[in-house]
N, C-alpha and C positions, 0 to 999 in steps of 0.2 A: 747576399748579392750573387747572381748568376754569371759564375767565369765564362769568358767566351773562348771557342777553340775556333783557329784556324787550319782551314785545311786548302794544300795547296792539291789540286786536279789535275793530272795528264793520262794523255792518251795517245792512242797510236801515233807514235813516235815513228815506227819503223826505220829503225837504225838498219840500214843494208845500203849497197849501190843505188836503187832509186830513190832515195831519203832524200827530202828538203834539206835535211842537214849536212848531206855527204861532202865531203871535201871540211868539215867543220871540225877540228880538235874536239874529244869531247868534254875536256877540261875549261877549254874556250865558251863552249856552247852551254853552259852549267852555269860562267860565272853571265852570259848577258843574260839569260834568265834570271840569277841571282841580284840581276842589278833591276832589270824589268820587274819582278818584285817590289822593289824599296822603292822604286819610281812609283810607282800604282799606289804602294801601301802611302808612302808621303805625300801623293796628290789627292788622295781618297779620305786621309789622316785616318787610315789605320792605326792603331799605336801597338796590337797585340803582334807575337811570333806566329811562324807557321808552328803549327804542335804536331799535323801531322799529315802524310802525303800518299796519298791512294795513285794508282796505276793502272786503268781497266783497260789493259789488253794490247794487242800489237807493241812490242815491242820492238820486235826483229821484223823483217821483212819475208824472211826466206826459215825463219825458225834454225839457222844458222853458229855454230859457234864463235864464228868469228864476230858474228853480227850482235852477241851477246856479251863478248869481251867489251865490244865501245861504249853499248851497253851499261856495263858492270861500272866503267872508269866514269861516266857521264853520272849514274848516281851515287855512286860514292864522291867522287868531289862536288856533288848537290848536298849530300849529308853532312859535309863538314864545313861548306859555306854556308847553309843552314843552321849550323850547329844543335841537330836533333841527331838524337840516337837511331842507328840502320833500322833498330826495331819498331820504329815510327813510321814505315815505309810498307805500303800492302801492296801486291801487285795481285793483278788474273791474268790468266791466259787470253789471249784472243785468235781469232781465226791465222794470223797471219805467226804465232807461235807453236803453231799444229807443224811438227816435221812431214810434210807431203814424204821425203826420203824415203824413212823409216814405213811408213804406212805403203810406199810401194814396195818395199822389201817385206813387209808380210803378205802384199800381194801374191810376190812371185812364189812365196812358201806353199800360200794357197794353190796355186797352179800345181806345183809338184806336189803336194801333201794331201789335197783333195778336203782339207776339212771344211767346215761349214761356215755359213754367215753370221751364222753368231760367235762362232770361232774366231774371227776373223775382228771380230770385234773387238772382244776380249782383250787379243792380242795386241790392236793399234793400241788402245786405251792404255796399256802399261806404258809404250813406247816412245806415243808420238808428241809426250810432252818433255820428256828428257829433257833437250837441251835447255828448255824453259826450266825447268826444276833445278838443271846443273847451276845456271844463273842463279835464280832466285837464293840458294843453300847458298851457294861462293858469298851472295851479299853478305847475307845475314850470319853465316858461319855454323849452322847446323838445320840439322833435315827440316824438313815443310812441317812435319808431323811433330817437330818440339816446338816448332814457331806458333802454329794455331792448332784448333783443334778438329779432326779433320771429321768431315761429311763425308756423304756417296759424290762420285765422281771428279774425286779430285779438289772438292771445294774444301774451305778452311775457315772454322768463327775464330779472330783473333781479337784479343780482347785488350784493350788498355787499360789496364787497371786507373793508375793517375788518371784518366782524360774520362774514367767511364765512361767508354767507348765499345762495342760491340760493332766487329764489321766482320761480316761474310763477304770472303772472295768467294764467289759463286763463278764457276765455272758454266759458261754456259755455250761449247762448244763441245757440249758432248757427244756428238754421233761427229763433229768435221773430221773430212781426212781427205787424204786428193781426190777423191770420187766427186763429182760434181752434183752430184742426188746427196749427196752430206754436205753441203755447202748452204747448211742453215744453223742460225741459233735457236738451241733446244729446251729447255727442262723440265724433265720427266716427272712424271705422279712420283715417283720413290725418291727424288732429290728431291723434291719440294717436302716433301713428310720429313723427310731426314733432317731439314733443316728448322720445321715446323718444331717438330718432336724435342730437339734441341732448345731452342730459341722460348718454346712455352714454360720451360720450369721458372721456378719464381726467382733462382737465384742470379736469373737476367732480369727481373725487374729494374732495378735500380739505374741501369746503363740505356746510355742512347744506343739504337740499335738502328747501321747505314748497312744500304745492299751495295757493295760492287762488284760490277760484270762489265761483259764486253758490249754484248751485242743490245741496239734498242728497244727499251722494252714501249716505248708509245712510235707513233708515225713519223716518218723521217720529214726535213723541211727539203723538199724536191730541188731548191737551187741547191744545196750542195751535193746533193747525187748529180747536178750540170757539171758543176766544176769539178767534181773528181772526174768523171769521164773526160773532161775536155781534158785534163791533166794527161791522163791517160794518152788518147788521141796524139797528144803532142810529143809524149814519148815515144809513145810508137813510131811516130812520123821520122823520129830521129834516128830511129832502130835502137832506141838503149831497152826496152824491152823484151824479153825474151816470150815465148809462147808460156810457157807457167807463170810469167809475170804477170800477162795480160789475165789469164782465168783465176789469180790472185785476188789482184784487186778487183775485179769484179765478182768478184763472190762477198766482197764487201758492199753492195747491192743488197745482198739479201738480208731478209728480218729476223725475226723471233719469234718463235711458237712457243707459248707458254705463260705470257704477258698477264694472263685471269689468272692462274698460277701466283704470279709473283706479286701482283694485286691482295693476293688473297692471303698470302703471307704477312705484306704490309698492316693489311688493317688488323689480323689476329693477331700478331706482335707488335702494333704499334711505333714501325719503323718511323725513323723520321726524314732520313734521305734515301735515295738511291739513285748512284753515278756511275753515266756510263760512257763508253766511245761508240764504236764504227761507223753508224751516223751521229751526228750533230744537230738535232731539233733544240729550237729555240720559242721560248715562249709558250710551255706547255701548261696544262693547269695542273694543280698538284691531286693526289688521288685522296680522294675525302672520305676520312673513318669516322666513327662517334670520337666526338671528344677531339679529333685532331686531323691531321693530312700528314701526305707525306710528298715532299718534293721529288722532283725527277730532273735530275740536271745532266748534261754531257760536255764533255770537252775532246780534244783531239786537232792533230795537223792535218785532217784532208782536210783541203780547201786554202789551206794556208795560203797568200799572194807572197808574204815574205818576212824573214825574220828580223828579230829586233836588232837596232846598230846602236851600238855604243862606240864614240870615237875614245874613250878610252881601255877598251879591251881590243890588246895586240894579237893577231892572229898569223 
């Protein structure tokens, strides 16, 4: 008999000042999820646990320390109202995890130093995921590199033994940084081999094998690119955003170059999911290999109208 695994999905969160969440405890906002959960699983009669909880992207707004602290406290009291191990928990970077800071402080080097563009690259890439990484390690309690095992550009197969599980945090923000000509999702011929070259030996046969990333890899559903704007719009209106706020979130507009890429990986590995954020398409068809498909799902709060109330969580 085939165990079934559940797995719970979130996505851009964006825990900062413009958050859905802001003014939220993140100890509060953990357990009405955790109760929104048991409501769903008992109207649905689930009867299984979650086993395990993927995170593609956005998490901070501002790619922020502070913004990773509520962060940090939100899914650790998710992990222990859940009662699964931190190590059940995969996160990726998303565009809104990119330190713009950091990437303009290799700017100004540039300026003075005169090195080159590809120099310049180099250089964001080590940088501008720090505070995402400081997170991520603080969770889990050791480096990204003992957690999974690591690809080109930052990406990581992390493997659940128990759950025969195989999931790649695929990083697919690899050229973003504040420049607005990098405000796409990417991956390159050598990240995709990277993860090719990995993923083909036999001693992955055995495991289910999901993609998580950030950015869309099929067509976005154009109402919710309405409603993030008009979201937008109304902040603005308010002045709670700032001028980097507004070329934030609209860089969340934009797509993904690589899509045949990550197609092409599916069917030669024989993926079975891949989940993601930034937009939110509903209703896709799954990508069809010999032998099987592979679904394509998303979650995420843009669009969100409003969170869940429970009269019994004091706030």
């Amino acid at each position: 008999m085939t165990k079934s695994i559940l797995i719970l999905h979130l996505s851009d969160l964006h825990f900062g000042p413009n958050s859905r969440f802001a003014g939220s405890k993140p100890e509060v906002l953990s357990q009405k999820l955790f109760l929104a959960i048991e409501d769903v699983s008992s109207r649905i009669k689930i009867e299984e646990s979650i086993s395990l909880v993927i995170i593609t992207g956005d998490i901070a707004e501002h790619s922020r320390k502070e913004e990773y602290a509520i962060a940090s406290l939100f899914f650790k009291s998710l992990a222990n109202k859940l009662k699964i191990d931190r190590f059940k928990f995969v996160f990726v970077p998303g565009n809104h995890d990119v330190s713009w800071t950091a990437c303009k402080h290799v700017e100004i080097d540039q300026q003075d130093q005169g090195f080159t563009d590809e120099e310049f690259t180099t250089k964001i890439n080590k940088i501008k995921f720090k505070n995402f990484k400081d997170f991520a390690e603080g969770f889990y309690g050791i480096p990204l590199e003992k957690r999974g095992r690591p690809i080109n550009y930052e990406s990581y197969i992390n493997n659940i033994d128990d759950l025969k599980l195989s999931i790649v945090s695929l990083n697919s923000c690899e050229i973003e940084s504040h420049r607005k000509k990098d405000h796409i999702g990417f991956l390159s011929d050598d990240h995709a081999q990277s993860l090719l070259s990995e993923w083909l030996s036999d001693k992955y046969d055995p495991y289910i094998k999901i993609i998580a990333l950030h950015h869309n890899p099929v067509p976005t559903v154009p109402v919710n690119v309405e409603q993030g704007m008009k979201h937008l719009e109304a902040l603005e209106k308010d002045k709670k955003l700032t001028k980097e706020d507004v070329e934030r979130f609209a860089s969340d507009a934009v797509g993904f170059e690589g899509h045949e890429k990550l197609r092409d990986i599916s069917e030669q590995c024989q993926v079975q999911l891949v989940l993601h954020g930034h937009h939110h398409a509903t209703d896709q068809d799954p990508w069809m290999w010999k032998d099987g498909m592979t679904y394509v799902l998303s979650a995420g709060s843009w669009g969100l109208d409003k969170l869940p109330h429970w009269s019994s969580v004091k706030t």
